[in-house]
C-alpha positions as CSV (number, residue, x, y, z in Angstrom):
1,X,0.0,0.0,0.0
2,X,1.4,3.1,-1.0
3,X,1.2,6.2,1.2
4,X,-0.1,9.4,-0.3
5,X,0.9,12.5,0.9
6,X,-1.3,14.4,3.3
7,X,-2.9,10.9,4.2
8,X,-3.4,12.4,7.9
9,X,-5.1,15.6,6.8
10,X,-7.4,13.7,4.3
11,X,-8.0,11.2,6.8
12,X,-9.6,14.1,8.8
13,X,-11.3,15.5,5.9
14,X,-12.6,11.7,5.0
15,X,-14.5,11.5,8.4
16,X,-15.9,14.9,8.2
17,X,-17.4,14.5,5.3
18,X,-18.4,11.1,5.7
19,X,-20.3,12.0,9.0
20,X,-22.5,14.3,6.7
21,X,-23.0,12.0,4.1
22,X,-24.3,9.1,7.3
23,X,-26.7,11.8,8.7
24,X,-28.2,12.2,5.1
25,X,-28.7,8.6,4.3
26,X,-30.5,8.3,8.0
27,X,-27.6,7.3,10.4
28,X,-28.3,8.7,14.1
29,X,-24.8,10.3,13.7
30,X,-21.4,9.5,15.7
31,X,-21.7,11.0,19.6
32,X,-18.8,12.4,21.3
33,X,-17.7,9.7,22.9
34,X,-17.1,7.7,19.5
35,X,-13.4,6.8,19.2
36,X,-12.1,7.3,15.9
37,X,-11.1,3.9,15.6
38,X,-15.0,3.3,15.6
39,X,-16.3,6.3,13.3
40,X,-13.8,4.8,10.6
41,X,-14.8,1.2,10.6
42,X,-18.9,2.5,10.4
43,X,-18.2,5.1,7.8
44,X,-16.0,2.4,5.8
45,X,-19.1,-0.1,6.4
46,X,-21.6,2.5,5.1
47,X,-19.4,3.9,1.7
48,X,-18.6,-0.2,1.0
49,X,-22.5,-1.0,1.4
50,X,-23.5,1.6,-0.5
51,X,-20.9,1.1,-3.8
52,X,-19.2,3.9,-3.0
53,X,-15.8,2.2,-2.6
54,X,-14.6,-1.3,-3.2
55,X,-14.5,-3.6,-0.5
56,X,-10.7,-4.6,0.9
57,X,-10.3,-8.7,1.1
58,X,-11.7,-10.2,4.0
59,X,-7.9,-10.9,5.1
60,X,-6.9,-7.4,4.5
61,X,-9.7,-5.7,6.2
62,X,-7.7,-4.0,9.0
63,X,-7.8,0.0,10.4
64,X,-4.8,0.8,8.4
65,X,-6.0,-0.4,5.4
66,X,-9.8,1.2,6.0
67,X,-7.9,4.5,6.7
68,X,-6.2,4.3,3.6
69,X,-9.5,3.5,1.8
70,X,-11.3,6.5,3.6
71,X,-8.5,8.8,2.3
72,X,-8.0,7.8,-1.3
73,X,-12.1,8.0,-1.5
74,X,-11.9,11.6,-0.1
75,X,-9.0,12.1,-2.7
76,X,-11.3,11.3,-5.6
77,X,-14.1,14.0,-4.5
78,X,-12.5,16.7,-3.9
79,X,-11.7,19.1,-6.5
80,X,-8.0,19.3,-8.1
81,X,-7.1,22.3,-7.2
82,X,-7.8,21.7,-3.3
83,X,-4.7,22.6,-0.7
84,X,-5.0,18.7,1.0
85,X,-4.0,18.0,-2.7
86,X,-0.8,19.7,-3.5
């Protein structure tokens, strides 16, 4: 797996956004108290269920690899010219 730059920031960016999109498809939302590892693992659940990113292998399914998955898909949707980017 190949690390892209700003991975962290995108990361951040990833869960953001994906907490938005969960509220809009009906998700009570994440409370406080939700650890990251946790937010992650549902909002990699929810993009996988709804087509929105391929599903890792069974065997490869771990946080690192989900993280990576959260950050390339916010990669894709944000618009070329966005700081996270360069």
């Amino acid at each position: 797996m190949k690390k892209i730059k700003n991975e962290t920031a995108l990361l951040k960016k990833a869960i953001e956004i994906g907490e938005k999109y969960a509220k809009n498809r009906g998700y009570k939302g994440f409370s406080a108290t939700d650890a990251s590892k946790e937010k992650i693992e549902a909002l990699y659940r929810l993009l996988v269920n709804d087509k929105l990113i391929h599903p890792l292998p069974a065997d490869k399914e771990d946080l690192l690899s989900m993280k990576h998955k959260l950050a390339l898909w916010i990669a894709k949707q944000l618009p070329e010219d966005h700081p996270l980017l360069k």
